[in-house]
C-alpha positions in Angstrom: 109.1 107.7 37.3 107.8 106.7 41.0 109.1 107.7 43.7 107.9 106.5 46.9 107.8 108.3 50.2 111.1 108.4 51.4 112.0 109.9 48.8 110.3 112.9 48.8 110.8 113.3 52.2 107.2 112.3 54.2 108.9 109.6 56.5 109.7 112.3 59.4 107.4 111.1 61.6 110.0 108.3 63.4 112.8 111.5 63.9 109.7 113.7 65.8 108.8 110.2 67.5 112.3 109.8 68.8 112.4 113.3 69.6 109.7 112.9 71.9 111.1 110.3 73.4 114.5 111.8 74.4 112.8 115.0 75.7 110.8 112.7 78.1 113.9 110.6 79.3 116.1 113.9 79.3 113.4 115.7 81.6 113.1 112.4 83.5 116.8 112.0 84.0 116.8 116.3 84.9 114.7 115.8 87.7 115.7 112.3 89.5 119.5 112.0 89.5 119.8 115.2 91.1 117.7 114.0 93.7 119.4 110.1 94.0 122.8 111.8 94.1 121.6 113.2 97.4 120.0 110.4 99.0 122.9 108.6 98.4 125.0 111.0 100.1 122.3 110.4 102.8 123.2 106.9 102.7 126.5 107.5 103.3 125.6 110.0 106.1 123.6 107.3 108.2 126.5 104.6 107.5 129.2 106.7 109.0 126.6 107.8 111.9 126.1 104.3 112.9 129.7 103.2 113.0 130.8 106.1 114.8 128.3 105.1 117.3 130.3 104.2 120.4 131.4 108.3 120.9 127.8 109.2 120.2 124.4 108.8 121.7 121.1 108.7 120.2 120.1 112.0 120.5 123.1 113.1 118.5 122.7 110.3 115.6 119.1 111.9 115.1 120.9 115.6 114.9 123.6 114.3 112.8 121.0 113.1 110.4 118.8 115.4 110.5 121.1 117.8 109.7 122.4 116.1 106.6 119.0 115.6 105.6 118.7 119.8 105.9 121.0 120.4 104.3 120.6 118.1 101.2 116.7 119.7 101.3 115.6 115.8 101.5 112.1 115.7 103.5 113.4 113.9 106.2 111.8 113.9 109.9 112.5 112.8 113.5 109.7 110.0 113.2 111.3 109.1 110.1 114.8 108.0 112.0 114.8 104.6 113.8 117.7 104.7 116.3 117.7 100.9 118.1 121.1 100.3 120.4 121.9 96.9 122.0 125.2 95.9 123.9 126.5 94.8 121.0 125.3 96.3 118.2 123.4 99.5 116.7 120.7 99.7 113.9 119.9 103.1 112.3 116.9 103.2 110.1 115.8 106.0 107.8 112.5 105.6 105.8 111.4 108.5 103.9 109.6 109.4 100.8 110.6 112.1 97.9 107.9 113.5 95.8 109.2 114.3 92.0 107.4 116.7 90.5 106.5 116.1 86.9 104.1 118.1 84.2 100.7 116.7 85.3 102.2 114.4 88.0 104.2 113.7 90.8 105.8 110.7 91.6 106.3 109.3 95.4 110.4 107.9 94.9 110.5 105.9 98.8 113.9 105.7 99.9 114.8 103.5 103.4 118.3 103.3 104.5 119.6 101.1 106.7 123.0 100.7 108.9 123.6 98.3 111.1 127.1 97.8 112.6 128.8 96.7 115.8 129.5 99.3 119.4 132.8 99.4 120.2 
């Protein structure tokens, strides 16, 4: 009788290579959607900034920014907000960078919004 090695139970190394593999995406996904979820809310933050701003001037699009960014703990600074305001139109720009921390290395995830919408 032969029995080859399935049988008696030697193929396990494709399960621990899987295995492997889902920890890695699992740890990946752990530690960047998190961080997405609030630069996206970010987004959102800048969007609603630049269309509201006929009732606002500069100055407060930087705070209102700023303090989204504060309190989403996103590494956002003045420098890193581009407020440019025409007669007609306004252009808010938000260039920043996120380091992700990861077991022997970190990452450098660069994020740049951008609204641009018409002053009423």
């Amino acid at each position: 009788m032969s029995r080859n090695r399935r049988e008696r139970g030697e193929g396990r190394m494709g399960c621990l290579v899987a295995l492997v593999l889902l920890c890695i995406v699992g740890l990946i996904a752990y530690r960047m959607i998190p961080i997405k979820v609030k630069t996206a809310e970010l987004r959102d933050a800048v969007y609603d900034a630049s269309k509201s701003a006929g009732q606002m001037k500069d100055k407060q699009i930087h705070g209102t920014i700023l303090a989204k960014a504060k309190q989403l703990e996103l590494p956002v600074n003045e420098s890193d907000i581009i407020v440019k305001r025409t007669p007609n139109y306004i252009r808010v720009d938000v260039a920043y960078t996120v380091p992700v921390e990861f077991p022997g290395y970190i990452y450098n995830w660069k994020f740049n919004h951008h609204a641009e919408n018409p002053v009423f």
